[in-house]
C-alpha positions in Angstrom: 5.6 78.6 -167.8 3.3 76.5 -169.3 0.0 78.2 -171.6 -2.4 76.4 -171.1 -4.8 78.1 -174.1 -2.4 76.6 -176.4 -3.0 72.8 -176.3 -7.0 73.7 -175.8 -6.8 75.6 -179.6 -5.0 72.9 -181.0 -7.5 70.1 -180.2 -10.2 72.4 -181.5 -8.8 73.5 -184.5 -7.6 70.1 -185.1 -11.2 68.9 -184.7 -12.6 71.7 -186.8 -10.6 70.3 -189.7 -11.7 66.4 -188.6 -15.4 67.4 -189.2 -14.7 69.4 -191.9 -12.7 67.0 -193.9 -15.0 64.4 -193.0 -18.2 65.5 -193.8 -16.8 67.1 -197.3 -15.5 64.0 -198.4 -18.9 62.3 -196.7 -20.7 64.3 -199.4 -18.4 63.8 -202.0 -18.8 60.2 -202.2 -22.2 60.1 -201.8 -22.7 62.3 -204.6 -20.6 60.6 -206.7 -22.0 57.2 -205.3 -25.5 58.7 -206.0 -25.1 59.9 -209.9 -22.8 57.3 -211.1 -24.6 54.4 -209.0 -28.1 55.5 -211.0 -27.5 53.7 -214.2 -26.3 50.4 -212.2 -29.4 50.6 -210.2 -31.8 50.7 -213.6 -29.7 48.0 -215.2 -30.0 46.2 -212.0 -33.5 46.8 -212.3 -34.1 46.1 -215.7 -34.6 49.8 -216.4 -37.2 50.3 -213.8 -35.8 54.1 -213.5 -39.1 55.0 -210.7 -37.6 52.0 -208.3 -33.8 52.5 -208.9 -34.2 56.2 -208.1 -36.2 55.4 -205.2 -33.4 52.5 -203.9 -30.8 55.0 -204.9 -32.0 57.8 -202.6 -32.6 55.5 -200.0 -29.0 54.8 -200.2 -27.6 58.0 -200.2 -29.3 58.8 -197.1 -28.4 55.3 -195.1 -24.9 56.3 -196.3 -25.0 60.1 -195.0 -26.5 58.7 -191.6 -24.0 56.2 -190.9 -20.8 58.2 -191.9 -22.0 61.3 -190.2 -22.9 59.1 -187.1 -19.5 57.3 -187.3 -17.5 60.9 -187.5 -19.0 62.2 -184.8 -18.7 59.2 -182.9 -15.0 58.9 -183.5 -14.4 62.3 -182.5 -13.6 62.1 -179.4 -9.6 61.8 -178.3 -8.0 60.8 -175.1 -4.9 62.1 -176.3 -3.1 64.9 -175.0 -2.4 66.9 -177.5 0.2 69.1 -176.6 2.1 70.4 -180.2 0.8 70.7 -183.9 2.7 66.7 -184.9 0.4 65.2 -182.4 -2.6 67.0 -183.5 -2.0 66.1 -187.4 -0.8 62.4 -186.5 -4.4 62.7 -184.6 -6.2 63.6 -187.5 -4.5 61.4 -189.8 -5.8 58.5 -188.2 -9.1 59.7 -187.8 -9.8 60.6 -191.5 -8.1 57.5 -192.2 -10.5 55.6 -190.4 -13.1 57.5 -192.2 -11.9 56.2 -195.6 -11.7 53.0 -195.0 -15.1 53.2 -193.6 -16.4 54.8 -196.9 -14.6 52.7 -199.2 -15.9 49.4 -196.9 -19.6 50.9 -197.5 -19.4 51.6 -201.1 -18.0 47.9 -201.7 -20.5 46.7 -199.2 -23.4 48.1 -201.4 -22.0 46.5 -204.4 -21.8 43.2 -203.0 -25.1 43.4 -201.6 -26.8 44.3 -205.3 -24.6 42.4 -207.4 -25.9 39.2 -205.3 -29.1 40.3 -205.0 -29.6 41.2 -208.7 -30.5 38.0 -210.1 -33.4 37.8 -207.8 -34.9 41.6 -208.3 -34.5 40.1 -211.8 -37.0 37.4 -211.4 -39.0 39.1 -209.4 -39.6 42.0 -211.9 -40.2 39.3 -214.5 -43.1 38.0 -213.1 -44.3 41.5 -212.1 -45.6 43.8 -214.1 -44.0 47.2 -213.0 -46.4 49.8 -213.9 -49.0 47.7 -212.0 -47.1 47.3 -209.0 -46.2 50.8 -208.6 -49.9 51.7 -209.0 -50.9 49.3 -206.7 -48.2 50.6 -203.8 -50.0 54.3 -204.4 -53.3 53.4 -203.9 -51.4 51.5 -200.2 -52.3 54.2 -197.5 -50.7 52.1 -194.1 -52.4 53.8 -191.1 -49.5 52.3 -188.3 -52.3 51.7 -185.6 -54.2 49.8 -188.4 -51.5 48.0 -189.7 -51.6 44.2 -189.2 -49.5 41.8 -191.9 -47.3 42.2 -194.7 -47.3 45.1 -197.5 -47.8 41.8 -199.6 -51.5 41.2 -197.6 -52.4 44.8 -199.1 -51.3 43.8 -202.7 -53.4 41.1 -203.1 
């Protein structure tokens, strides 16, 4: 007779060890993304540490929401899972899918500031960075007040 409890406990455990994988390896690259991304950000910045730490964290946490959305949106199996190969050919392809999302992102971000650094560049070179950052503290944006650009409030 068939035992039904069994296939139910594999598709659990084998999505216990999805997530688990998944967000571990989630938080390792974004870690490792995060302290060795830090001195590409300053040079990209031209050693502006305040703004590359502040890009960088914002990073970090665009990454962690999009791969933690993505693994819990690729959860979900239609497959019955009915013995142990199944289940790990099932999780193989997930956390493969996974990867190849992470390694997309990482080489997505480096694209997007290797093209983009020669303009920060310019920018920061007509822009005294001191002043600017004392001019976006003294910025208090009220949302129901807020009519413009950031760049109307700098002037």
């Amino acid at each position: 007779m068939f035992n039904y409890r069994r296939p139910t406990m594999i598709i659990l455990v084998s999505y216990f060890i999805y997530l688990l994988i998944s967000i571990a390896l989630t938080i390792w690259v974004a870690r490792t993304l995060h302290k060795r991304g830090a001195i590409f950000l300053v040079d990209a910045f031209h050693g502006n540490a305040d703004l590359a730490a502040s890009v960088n964290h914002l990073l970090v946490v665009g990454f962690y929401l999009i791969n933690i959305g993505f693994v819990s949106l690729a959860l979900k199996s239609d497959l019955t899972i009915a013995d142990w190969r199944i289940a790990i050919e099932m999780l193989s392809e997930k956390l493969g899918w996974v990867l190849l999302t992470l390694g997309a992102m990482h080489f997505f971000n480096l694209f997007v500031l290797t093209k983009n650094q020669h303009k920060v560049s310019l920018w920061l070179a007509g822009n005294d960075p001191g002043k600017i950052a004392s001019e976006l503290r003294q910025v208090t944006l009220d949302p129901c007040q807020f009519e413009g650009t950031i760049s109307d409030y700098l002037r």
